[in-house]
KETIDO-284432 format. One record per residue (C-alpha): residue number from 1; x, y, z negated. Coordinates in pm, whole numbers, plus 50000, padded with zeros to 5 digits. Layout:
// residues N
+-----+-------+-------+-------+
: num :     X :     Y :     Z :
+-----+-------+-------+-------+
: NUM :     X :     Y :     Z :
...
+-----+-------+-------+-------+
//
This chain:
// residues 228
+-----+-------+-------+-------+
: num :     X :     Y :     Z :
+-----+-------+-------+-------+
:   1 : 40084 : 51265 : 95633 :
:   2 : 39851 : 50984 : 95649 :
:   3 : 39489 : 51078 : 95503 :
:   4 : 39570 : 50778 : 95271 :
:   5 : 39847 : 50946 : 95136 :
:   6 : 39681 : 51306 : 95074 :
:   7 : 39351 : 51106 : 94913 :
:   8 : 39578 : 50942 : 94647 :
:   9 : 39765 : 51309 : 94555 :
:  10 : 39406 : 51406 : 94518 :
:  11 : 39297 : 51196 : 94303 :
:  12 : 39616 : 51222 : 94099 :
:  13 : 39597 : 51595 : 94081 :
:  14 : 39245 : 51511 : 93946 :
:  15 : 39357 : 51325 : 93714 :
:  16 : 39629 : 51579 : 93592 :
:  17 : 39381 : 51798 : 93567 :
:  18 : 39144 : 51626 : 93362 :
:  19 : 39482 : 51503 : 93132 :
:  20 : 39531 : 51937 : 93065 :
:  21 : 39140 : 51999 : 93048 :
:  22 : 39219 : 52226 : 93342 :
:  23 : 38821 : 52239 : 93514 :
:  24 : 38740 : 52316 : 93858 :
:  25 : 38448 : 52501 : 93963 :
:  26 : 38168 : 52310 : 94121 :
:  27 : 38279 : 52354 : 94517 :
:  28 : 38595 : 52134 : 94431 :
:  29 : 38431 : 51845 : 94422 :
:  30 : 38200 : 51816 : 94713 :
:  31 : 38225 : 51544 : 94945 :
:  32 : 38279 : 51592 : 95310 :
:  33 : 37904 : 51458 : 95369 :
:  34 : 37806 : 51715 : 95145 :
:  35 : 38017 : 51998 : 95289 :
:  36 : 37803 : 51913 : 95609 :
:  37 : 37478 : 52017 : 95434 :
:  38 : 37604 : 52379 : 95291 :
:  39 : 37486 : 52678 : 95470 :
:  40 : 37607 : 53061 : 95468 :
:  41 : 37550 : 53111 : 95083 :
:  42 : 37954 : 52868 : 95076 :
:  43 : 38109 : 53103 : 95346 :
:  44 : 38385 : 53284 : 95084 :
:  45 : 38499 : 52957 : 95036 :
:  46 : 38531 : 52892 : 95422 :
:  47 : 38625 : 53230 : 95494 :
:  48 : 38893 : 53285 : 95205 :
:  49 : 39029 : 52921 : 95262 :
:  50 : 39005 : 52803 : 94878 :
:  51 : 38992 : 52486 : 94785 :
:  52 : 39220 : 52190 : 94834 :
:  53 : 39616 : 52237 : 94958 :
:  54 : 39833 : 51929 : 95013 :
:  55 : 40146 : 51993 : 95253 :
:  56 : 40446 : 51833 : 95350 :
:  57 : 40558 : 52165 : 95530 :
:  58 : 40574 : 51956 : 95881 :
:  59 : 40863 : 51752 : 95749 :
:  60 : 40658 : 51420 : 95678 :
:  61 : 40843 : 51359 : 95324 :
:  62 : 40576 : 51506 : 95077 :
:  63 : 40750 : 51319 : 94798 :
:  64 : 41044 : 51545 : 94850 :
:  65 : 40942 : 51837 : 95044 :
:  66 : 40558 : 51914 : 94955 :
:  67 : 40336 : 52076 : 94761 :
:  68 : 39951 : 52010 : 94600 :
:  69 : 39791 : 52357 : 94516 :
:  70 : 39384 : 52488 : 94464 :
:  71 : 39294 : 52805 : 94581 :
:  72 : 39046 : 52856 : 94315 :
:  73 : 38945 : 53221 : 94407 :
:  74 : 39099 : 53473 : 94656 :
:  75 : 39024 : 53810 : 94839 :
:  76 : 39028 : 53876 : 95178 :
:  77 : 39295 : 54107 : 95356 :
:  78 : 39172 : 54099 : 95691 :
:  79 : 38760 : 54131 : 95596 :
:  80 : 38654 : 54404 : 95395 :
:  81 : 38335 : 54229 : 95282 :
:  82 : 38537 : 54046 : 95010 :
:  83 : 38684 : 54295 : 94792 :
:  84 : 38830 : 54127 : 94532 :
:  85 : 39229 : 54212 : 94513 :
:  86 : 39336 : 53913 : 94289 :
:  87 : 39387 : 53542 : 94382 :
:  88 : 39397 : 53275 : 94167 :
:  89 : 39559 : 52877 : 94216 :
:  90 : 39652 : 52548 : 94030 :
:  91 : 39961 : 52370 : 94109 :
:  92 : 40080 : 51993 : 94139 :
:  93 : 40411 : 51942 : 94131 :
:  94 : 40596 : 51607 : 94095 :
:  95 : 40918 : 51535 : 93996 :
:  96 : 41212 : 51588 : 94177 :
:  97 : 40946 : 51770 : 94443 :
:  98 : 41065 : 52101 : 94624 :
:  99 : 40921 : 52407 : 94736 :
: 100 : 41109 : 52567 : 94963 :
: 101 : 41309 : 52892 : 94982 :
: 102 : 41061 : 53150 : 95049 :
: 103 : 40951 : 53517 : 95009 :
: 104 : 40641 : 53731 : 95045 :
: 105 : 40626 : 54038 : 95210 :
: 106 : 40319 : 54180 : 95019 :
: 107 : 40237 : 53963 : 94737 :
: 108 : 40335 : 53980 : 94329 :
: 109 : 40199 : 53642 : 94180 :
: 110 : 40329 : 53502 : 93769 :
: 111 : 40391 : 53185 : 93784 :
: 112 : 40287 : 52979 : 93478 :
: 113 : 40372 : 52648 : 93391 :
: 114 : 40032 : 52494 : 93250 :
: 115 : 40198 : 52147 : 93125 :
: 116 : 40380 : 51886 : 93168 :
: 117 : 40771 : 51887 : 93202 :
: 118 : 41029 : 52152 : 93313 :
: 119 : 40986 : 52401 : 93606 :
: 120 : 41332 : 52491 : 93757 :
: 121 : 41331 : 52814 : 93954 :
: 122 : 41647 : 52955 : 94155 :
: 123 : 41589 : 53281 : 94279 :
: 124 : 41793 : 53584 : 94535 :
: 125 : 41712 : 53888 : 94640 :
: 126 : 41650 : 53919 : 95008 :
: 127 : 41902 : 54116 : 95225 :
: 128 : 41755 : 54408 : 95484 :
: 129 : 41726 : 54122 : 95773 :
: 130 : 41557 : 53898 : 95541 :
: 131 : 41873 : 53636 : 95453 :
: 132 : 41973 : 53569 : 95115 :
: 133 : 42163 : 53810 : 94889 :
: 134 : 42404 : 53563 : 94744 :
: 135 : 42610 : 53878 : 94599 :
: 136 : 42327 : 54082 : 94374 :
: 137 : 42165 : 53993 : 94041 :
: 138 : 41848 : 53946 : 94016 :
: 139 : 41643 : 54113 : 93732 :
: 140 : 41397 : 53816 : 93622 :
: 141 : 41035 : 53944 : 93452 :
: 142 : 40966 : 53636 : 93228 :
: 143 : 40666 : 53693 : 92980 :
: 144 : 40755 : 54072 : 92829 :
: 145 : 41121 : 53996 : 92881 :
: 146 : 41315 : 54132 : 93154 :
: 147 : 41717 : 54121 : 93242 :
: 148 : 41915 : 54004 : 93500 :
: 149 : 42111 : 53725 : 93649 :
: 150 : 42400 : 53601 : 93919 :
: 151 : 42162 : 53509 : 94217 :
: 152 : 42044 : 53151 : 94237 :
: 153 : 42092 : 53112 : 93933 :
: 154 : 41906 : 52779 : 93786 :
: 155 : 41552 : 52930 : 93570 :
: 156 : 41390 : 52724 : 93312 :
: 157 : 41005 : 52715 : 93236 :
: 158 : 40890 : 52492 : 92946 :
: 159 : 40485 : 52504 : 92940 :
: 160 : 40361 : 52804 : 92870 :
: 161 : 40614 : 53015 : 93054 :
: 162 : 40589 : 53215 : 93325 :
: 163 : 40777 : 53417 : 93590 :
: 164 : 40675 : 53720 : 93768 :
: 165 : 40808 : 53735 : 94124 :
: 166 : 40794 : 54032 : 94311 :
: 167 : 40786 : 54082 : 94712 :
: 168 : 41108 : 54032 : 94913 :
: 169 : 41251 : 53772 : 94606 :
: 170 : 41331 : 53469 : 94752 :
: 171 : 41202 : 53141 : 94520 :
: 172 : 41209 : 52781 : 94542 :
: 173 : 41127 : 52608 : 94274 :
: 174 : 41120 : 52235 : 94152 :
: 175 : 41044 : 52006 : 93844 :
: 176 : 41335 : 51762 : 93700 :
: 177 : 41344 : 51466 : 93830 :
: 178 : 41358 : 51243 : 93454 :
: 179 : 41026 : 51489 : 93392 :
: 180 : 40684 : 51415 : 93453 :
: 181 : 40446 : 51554 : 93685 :
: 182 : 40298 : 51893 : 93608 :
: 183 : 40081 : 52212 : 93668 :
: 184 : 40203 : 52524 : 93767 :
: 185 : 39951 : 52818 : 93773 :
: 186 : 39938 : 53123 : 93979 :
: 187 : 39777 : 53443 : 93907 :
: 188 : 39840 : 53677 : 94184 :
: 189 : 39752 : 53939 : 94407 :
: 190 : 39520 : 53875 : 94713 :
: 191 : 39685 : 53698 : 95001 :
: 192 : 39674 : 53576 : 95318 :
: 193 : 39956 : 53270 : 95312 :
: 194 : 39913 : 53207 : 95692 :
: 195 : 40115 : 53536 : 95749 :
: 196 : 40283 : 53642 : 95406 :
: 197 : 40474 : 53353 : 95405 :
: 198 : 40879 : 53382 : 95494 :
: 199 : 41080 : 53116 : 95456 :
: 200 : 41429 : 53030 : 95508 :
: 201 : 41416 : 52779 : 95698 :
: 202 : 41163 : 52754 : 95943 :
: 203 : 40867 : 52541 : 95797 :
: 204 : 40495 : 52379 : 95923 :
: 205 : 40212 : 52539 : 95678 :
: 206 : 39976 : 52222 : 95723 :
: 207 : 40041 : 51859 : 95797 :
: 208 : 39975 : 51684 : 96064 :
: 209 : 39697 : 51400 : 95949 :
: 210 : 39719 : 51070 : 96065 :
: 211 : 39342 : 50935 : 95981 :
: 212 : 39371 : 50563 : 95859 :
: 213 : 39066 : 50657 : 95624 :
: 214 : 38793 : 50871 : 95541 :
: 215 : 38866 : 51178 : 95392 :
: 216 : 38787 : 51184 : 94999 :
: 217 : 38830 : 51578 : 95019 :
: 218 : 38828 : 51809 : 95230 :
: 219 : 39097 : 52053 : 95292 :
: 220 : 39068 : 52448 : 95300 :
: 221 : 39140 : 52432 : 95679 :
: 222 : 38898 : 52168 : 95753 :
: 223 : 38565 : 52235 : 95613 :
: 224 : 38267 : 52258 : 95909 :
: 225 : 38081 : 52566 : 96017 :
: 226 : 37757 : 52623 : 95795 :
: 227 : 37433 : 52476 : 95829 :
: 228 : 37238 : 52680 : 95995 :
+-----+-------+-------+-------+
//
């Protein structure tokens, strides 16, 4: 993705936000100048990569294939000094915009739609070597409500819904294409989505950049070490 193109999905998802009086703590707005002054007393964010999220997946059509997200707040599974065992994220998601088939080995997150237009969810259970059960219901966990359905079946959230998805259920989810674009929230458990990530098809995690200019934010993989 070109750092043009990841500035302007920024700014958008700002915008979105502001539309749903969604706020963002403080550290979500920092400049990368400023990020260059912040010592030790930031290192949860660094450490816990929250912050900002854009990916394309390493397939260079974001439009299509991508995803904005905020780690607002997050745990730590591989550093006991951050104990907290729930996660926390905001979602961009445009319209006819996919995320892929995927599961997660450890992880139980609700999905909420926060506003906007239709989420469409299709989910399967995954087999014992991690393929997709195309023969099995699946029993969906919507808001207090649970029962099942054939698998892949097409799942509709209108804002305000949400869908509780458990390990080893494959997802992908998407927002119509005549819709607008919207916010999906995630309350989950903590997670580390460099390694609790399976998808069906093999994917990238973060972009490649191409920098034709300066970064308005920084991502959650690029911040610099702390001033000492």
């Amino acid at each position: 993705m070109k750092r043009s193109e990841i500035n302007a999905v920024i700014k958008q998802f700002e915008a979105l936000l502001k539309e749903y009086k969604f706020e963002l703590p403080p550290f979500l707005s920092f400049t990368p100048e400023e990020w260059e002054t912040k010592g030790h007393e930031y290192d949860e964010i660094r450490d816990n990569a929250l912050g900002w999220d854009i990916t394309d997946y390493g397939e260079g059509n974001f439009e299509k294939k991508g995803l904005s997200l905020i780690t607002i707040r997050n745990g730590n599974v591989n550093d006991p000094k951050y104990t907290k065992t729930y996660a926390e994220k905001i979602m961009m998601t445009l319209p006819g915009q996919i995320s892929p088939n995927h599961f997660h080995w450890n992880k139980m997150e609700d999905i909420i739609n926060r506003g906007g237009g239709t989420v469409v969810f299709r989910l399967w259970n995954a087999t014992k070597d991690e393929q997709l059960d195309l023969v099995n219901d699946v029993l969906i966990c919507r808001d207090g409500r649970r029962y099942y359905v054939p698998a892949g079946s097409e799942i509709l959230l209108e804002p305000g819904e949400s869908l509780s998805l458990y390990p080893y259920y494959y997802h992908e989810f998407t927002v119509k294409e005549d819709s607008i674009p919207t916010l999906i929230g995630e309350v989950s458990m903590c997670n580390d989505d460099n390694c609790d990530n399976r998808f069906l098809e093999p994917l990238g995690r973060f972009p490649s950049i191409e920098e034709d200019e300066p970064a308005y934010r920084l991502l959650c993989n690029e911040y610099p070490p702390a001033k000492d």
